[in-house]
C-alpha positions in Angstrom: 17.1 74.3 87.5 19.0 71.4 88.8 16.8 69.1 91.2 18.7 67.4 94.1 18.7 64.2 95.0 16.0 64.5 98.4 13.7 66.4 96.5 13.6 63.9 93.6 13.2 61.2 95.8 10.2 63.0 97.0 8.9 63.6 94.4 9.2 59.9 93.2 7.7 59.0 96.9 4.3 61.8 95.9 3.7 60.3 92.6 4.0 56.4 93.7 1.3 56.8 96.7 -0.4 59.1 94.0 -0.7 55.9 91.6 -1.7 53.6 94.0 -4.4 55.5 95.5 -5.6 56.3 91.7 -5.2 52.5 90.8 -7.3 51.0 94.4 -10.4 53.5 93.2 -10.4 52.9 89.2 -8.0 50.6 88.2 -4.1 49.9 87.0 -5.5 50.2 83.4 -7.0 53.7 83.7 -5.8 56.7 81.6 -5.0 58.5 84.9 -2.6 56.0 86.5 -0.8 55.1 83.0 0.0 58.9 83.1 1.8 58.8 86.6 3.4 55.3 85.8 4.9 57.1 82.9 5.7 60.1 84.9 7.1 58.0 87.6 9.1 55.7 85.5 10.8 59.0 83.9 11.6 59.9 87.7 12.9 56.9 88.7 15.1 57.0 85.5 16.0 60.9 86.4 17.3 59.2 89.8 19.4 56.3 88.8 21.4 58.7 86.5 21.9 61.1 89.8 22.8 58.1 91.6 25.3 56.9 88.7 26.9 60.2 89.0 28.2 59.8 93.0 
């Protein structure tokens, strides 16, 4: 299923205040927040190949 652009950017939006709120309570080195970085930073690369594309 092919995700449109406004719904990844959503999505990128949900996970970035996701990490941040994980990170303020534990820290940027927990196991938790590592996972959404990664997560996020596949997003983010999901969305500059959308944007490459128009």
């Amino acid at each position: 299923m092919e995700v449109n652009i406004t719904e990844l950017l959503k999505e990128i939006e949900e996970n970035r205040k996701k990490m941040v709120q994980l990170a303020l309570k534990s820290s940027f080195a927990d196991d938790q927040v590592v996972q959404i970085s990664w997560k996020l930073d596949s997003l983010l690369n999901r969305y500059e190949e959308m944007a490459q594309k128009i």
